[in-house]
Each structure stands twice: as structure tokens, then as C-alpha cells.
N, C-alpha and C positions, 0 to 999 in steps of 0.2 A: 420619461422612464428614468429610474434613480440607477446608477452604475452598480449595486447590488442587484438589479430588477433586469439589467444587461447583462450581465454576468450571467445569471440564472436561465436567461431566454438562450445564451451563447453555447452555456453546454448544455439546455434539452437538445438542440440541434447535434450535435457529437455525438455517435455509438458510444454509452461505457455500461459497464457491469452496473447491477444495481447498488450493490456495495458502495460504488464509487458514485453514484449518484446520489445516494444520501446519505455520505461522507460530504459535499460538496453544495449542498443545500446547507447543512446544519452548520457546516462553517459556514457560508454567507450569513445566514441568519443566527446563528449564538455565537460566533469565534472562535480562534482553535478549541480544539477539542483532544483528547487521547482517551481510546475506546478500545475496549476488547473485542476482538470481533474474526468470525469464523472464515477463514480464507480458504479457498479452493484453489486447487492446482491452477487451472484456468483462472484466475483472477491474478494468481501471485506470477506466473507468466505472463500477462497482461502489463505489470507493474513494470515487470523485468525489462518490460522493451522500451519503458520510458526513465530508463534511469538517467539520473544526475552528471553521474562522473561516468566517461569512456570507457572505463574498463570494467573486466568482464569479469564476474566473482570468481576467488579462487575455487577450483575443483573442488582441491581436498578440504575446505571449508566446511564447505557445502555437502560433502557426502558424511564428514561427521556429526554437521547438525540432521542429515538425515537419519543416520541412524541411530542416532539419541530419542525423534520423533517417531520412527521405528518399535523403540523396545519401551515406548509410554514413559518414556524419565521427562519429555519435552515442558518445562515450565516458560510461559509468557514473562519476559522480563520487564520487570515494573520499571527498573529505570533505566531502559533504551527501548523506545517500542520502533518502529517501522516507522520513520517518518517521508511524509510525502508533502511535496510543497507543488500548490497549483495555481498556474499565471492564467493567464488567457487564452492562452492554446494549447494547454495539455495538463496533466497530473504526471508527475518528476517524482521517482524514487530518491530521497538525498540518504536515505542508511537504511539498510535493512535487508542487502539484495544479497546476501548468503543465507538469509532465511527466509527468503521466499525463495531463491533455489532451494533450499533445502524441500519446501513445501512441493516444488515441481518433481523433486528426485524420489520424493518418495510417494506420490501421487493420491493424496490423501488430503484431507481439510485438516487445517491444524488454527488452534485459538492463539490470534497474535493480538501485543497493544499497537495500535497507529495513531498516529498522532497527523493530524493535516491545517496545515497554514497555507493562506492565501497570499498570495504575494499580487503587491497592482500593476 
């Protein structure tokens, strides 16, 4: 079995959203990637709990990208999407975690870019 083919069999075993399951195939198999793609409250909480860095996004960040997403002004930004990096035991938020709060606080699906690298 080739360590892409491990990889693969490691997180069918793992609960994840389906999102995040074929985020995680297509990077094993084509290499990073950055995609536009529909997130859900529930997904973007999901992310939340697997963040990078310790600390906990600012509030007032967070409630003004919500209400920007609120009054439909919300544009995916082309050059920072969501980036998530995934090792062997989890999928790691490293930027993006005042807009998926933002996505949790206003409890809605919002279209973000992500971008996801494999790390060995």
C-alpha cells in the first residue's frame, strides 16, 4: 500500500463532513488545490475546533463579518481564502477562523475560497 493509499484508508476511518472528505481525497490525488465552496454553520464550527493557533477569534471580528454576510455585501476573497493544512491526524484551520465564525454567528451557508495542503 503506497503512503497516499494510507493516508486515504486513515481518514475513511475518521468521522468528517463530506466537504472535508473530498477536500482531502482531491488533495491526495491532484495537490493543493483553492476552491470555492459552500460552508455550513456546522462545517465551519467543525473547522473551528481544529484550529492552528490557540487563540480564540476576536468577537468583534467576527460579528462584523457577520453582518456584512447578513446584508449580502459578503464577497469570497480571491487572495486569502480559508486555508486548512492536513497531517495525519486531523484537518488544522491555519487562517480563516473569523470567517467561519463569522459563518457560525450568522447561521447561514456562506461561499468561501479554501485552500488545503497536505503536510507528511
Amino acid at each position: 500500500m503506497t503512503s497516499s493509499e494510507q493516508a486515504i484508508d486513515e481518514f475513511r476511518r475518521q468521522p468528517r463532513s463530506r466537504t472535508v472528505w473530498r477536500l482531502i481525497t482531491e488533495q491526495i490525488v491532484t495537490g493543493p488545490r483553492t476552491m470555492l465552496l459552500t460552508i455550513d454553520p456546522e462545517t465551519a464550527r467543525n473547522w473551528l475546533s481544529c484550529r492552528a493557533s490557540p487563540a480564540e477569534p476576536d468577537p468583534t471580528r467576527a460579528r462584523r463579518y457577520a453582518e456584512i454576510i447578513r446584508h449580502g455585501a459578503w464577497q469570497p476573497r480571491k487572495d486569502e481564502p480559508i486555508a486548512l493544512r492536513v497531517d495525519d491526524e486531523r484537518v488544522m484551520v491555519e487562517d480563516g477562523q473569523h470567517r467561519l465564525a463569522a459563518v457560525v454567528i450568522h447561521g447561514a451557508t456562506v461561499e468561501l475560497l479554501v485552500r488545503m495542503r497536505m503536510v507528511p
